[in-house]
N, C-alpha and C positions, 0 to 999 in steps of 0.2 A: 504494500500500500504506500500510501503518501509519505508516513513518515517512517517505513524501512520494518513495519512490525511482519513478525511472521502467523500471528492468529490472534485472534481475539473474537468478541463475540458482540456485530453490531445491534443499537437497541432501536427498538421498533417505538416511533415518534408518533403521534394522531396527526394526521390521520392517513397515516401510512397502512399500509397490510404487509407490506413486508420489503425489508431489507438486506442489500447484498454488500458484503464484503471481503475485498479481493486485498489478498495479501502478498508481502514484497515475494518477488521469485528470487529463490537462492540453490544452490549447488551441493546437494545431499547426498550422501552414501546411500545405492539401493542395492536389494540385492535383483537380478535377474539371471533366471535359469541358471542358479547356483554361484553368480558369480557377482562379485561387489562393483557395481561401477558409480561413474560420478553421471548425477543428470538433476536436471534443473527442475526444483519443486514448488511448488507455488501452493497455497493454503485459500479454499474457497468457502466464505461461511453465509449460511443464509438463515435469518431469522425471520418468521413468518407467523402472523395471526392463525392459529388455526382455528378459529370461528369462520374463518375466511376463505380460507388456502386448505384444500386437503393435503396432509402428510406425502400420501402418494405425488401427488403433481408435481409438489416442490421438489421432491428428488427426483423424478422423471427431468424436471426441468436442471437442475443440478449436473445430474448425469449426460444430457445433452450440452451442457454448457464446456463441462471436463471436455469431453470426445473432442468437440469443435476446438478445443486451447492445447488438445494436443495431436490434435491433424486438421490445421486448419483448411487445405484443401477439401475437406469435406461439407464446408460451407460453399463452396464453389463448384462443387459436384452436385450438392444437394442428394449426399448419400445419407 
């Protein structure tokens, strides 16, 4: 984010239903298929009214947001 935080947890203002916060990308140990590499991690938090917002939709929407910030040709394909 703005000021370089790596998580936190934004708070939902009136008369908002829900808010998104996107946090600094920084360069983490993962492991894949067995093996430790460096790759760039970014922390996505969303707080949402659920009077509002179903539980499901927000992570649907979450999860399509991930895919799109890590193949963003897939916004361009419209896969």
């Amino acid at each position: 984010g703005v000021f370089g935080s790596m998580l936190s947890t934004p708070i939902i203002n009136p008369p908002q239903s829900a808010i998104l916060g996107i946090h600094a990308t920084k360069e983490r140990a993962v492991v894949e298929n067995g093996q430790i590499v460096i790759r760039p991690i970014n922390y996505l938090a969303l707080s949402y009214d659920h009077r509002i917002i179903d539980g499901r939709e927000a992570v649907l929407g979450l999860v399509a947001m991930k895919d799109a910030l890590e193949d963003p040709s897939r916004l361009l394909l419209d896969l």
